[in-house]
C-alpha positions as CSV (number, residue, x, y, z in Angstrom):
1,X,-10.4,-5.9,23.8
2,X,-10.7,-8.8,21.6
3,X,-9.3,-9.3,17.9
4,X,-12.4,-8.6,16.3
5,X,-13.2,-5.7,18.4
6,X,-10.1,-4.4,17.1
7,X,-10.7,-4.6,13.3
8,X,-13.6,-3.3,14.2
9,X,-12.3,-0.3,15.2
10,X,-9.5,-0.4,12.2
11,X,-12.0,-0.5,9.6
12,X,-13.2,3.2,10.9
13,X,-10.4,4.4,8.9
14,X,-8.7,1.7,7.0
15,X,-5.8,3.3,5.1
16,X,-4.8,4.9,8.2
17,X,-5.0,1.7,9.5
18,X,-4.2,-1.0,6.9
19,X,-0.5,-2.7,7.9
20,X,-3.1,-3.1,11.4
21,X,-5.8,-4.7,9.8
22,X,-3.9,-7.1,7.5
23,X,-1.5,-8.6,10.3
24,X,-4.9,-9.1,13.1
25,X,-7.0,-10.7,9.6
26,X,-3.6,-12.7,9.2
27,X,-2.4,-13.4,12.8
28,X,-5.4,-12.4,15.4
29,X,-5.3,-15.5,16.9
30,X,-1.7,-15.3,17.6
31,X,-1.8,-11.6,18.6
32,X,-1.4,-10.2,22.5
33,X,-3.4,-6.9,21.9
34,X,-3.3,-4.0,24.5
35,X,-4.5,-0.4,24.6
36,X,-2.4,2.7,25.7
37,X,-3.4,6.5,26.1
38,X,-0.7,8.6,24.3
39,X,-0.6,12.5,23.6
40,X,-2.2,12.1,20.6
41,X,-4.9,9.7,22.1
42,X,-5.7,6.0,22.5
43,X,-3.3,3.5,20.6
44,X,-3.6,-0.2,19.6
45,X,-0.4,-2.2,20.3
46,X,-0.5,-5.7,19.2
47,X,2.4,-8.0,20.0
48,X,2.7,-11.0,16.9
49,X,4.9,-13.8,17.7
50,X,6.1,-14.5,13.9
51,X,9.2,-13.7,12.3
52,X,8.7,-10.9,9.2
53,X,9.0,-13.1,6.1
54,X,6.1,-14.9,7.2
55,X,4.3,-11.9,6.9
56,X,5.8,-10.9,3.7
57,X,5.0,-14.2,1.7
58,X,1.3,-14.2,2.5
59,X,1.3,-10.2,1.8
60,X,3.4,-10.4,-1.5
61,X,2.9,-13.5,-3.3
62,X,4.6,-13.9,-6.7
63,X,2.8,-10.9,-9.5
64,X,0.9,-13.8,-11.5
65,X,-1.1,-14.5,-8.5
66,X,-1.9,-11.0,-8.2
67,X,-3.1,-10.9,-11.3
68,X,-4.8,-13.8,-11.0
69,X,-7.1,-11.5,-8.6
70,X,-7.4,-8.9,-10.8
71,X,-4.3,-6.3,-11.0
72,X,-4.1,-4.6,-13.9
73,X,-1.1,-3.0,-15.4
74,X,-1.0,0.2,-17.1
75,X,1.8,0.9,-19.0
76,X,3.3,3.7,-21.4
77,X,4.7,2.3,-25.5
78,X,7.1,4.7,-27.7
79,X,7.9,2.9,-30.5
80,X,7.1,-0.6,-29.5
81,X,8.8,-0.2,-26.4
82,X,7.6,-0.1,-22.5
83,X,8.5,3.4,-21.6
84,X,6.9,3.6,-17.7
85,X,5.0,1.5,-16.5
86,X,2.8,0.6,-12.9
87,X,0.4,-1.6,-12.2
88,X,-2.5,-1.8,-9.5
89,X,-3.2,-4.6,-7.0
90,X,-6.1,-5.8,-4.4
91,X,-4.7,-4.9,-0.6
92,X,-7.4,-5.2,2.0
93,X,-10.7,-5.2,0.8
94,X,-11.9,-1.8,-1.3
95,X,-8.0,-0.5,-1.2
96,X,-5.9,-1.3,-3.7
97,X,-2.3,-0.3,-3.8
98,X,-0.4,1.7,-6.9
99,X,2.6,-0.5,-7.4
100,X,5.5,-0.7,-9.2
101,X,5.9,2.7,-10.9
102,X,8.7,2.7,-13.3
103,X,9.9,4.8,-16.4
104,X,12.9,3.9,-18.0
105,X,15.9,6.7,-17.3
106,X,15.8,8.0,-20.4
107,X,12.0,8.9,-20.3
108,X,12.4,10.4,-17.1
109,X,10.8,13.8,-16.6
110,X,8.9,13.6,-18.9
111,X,5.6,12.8,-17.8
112,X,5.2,9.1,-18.6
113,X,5.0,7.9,-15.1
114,X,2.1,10.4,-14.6
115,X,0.2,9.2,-17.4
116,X,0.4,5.8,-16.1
117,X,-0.6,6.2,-12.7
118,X,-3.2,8.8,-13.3
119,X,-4.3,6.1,-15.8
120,X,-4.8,3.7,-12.7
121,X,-6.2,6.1,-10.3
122,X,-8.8,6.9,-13.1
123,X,-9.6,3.1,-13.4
124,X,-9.6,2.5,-9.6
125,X,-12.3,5.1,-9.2
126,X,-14.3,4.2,-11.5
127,X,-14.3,0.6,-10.0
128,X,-15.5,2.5,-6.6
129,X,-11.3,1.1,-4.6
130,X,-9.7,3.4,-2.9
131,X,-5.9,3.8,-4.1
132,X,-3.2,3.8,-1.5
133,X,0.0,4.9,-3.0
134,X,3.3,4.5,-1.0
135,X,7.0,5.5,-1.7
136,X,10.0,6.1,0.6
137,X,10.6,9.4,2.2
138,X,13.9,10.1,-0.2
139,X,12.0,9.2,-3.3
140,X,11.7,12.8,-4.2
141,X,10.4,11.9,-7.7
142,X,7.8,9.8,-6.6
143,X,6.3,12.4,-4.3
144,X,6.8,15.1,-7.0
145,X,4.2,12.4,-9.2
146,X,2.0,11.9,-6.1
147,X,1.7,15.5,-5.4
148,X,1.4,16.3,-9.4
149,X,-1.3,14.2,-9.3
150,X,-3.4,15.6,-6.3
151,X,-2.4,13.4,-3.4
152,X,-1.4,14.3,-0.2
153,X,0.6,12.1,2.5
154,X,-1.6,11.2,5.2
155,X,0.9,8.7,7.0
156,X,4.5,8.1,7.6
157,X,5.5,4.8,8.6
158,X,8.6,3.8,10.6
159,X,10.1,0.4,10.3
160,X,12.2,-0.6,13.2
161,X,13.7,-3.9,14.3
162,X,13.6,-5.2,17.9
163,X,17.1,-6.8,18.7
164,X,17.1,-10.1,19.9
């Protein structure tokens, strides 16, 4: 299988499969791909000769360049002050990611944070993107939100590093 077979098959279910499809659309042409049958089914390993920050600077440029692309920011005032705040940013193609959901402590459980980020789930489908929302596994506040708010994990992602 070639690299653009395999987007191909990524882009049958792309937020299943984004980290996938942004490091081949990045790195294809450095990637060693190679297919294995698991339990579960087939399984796309591809091996990327590049150390992680590389990754992370094309993937997370500075916030004005976001916005520069069109991330919006949605955001919570009491009194002339930024009480929560989040804003919303172009991924991969029709995803865009919720990012950057913050109240300040003493707004907390109060429903703020909702407001904002139902605010830019509203405006993403309206604008026909599909939101991907992420937090850590031991953010329990941010899954309360999520779930609050009607979504459901799909995916759990394990980061691991290879020693050298």
């Amino acid at each position: 299988m070639n690299v653009t077979d395999a987007i191909v098959l990524l882009r049958g279910d792309p937020l299943r499969h984004l980290v996938g499809l942004e490091m081949l659309t990045l790195y294809g042409d450095q990637a060693e791909l190679k297919f294995a049958r698991g339990a579960e089914g087939w399984a796309l390993r591809a091996t990327l000769p590049i150390h992680v920050t590389e990754f992370d600077r094309k993937n997370y440029p500075e916030l004005d360049d976001a916005f520069q692309h069109g991330a919006r920011a949605f955001a919570v005032r009491r009194q002339g002050r930024v009480t929560s705040a989040c804003f919303v940013y172009p991924n991969f193609e029709t995803i865009w990611e919720v990012a950057g959901v913050f109240t300040q402590p003493e707004y907390r459980g109060q429903g703020h944070a909702k407001s904002v980020v139902s605010a830019a789930l509203r405006y993403l489908a309206t604008a026909n993107r599909q939101a991907r929302y992420q937090t850590t596994a031991d953010n329990t506040a941010s899954l309360r939100l999520a779930s609050s708010l009607g979504l459901e994990e799909f995916l759990r992602v394990a980061h691991v590093a290879i020693a050298s």
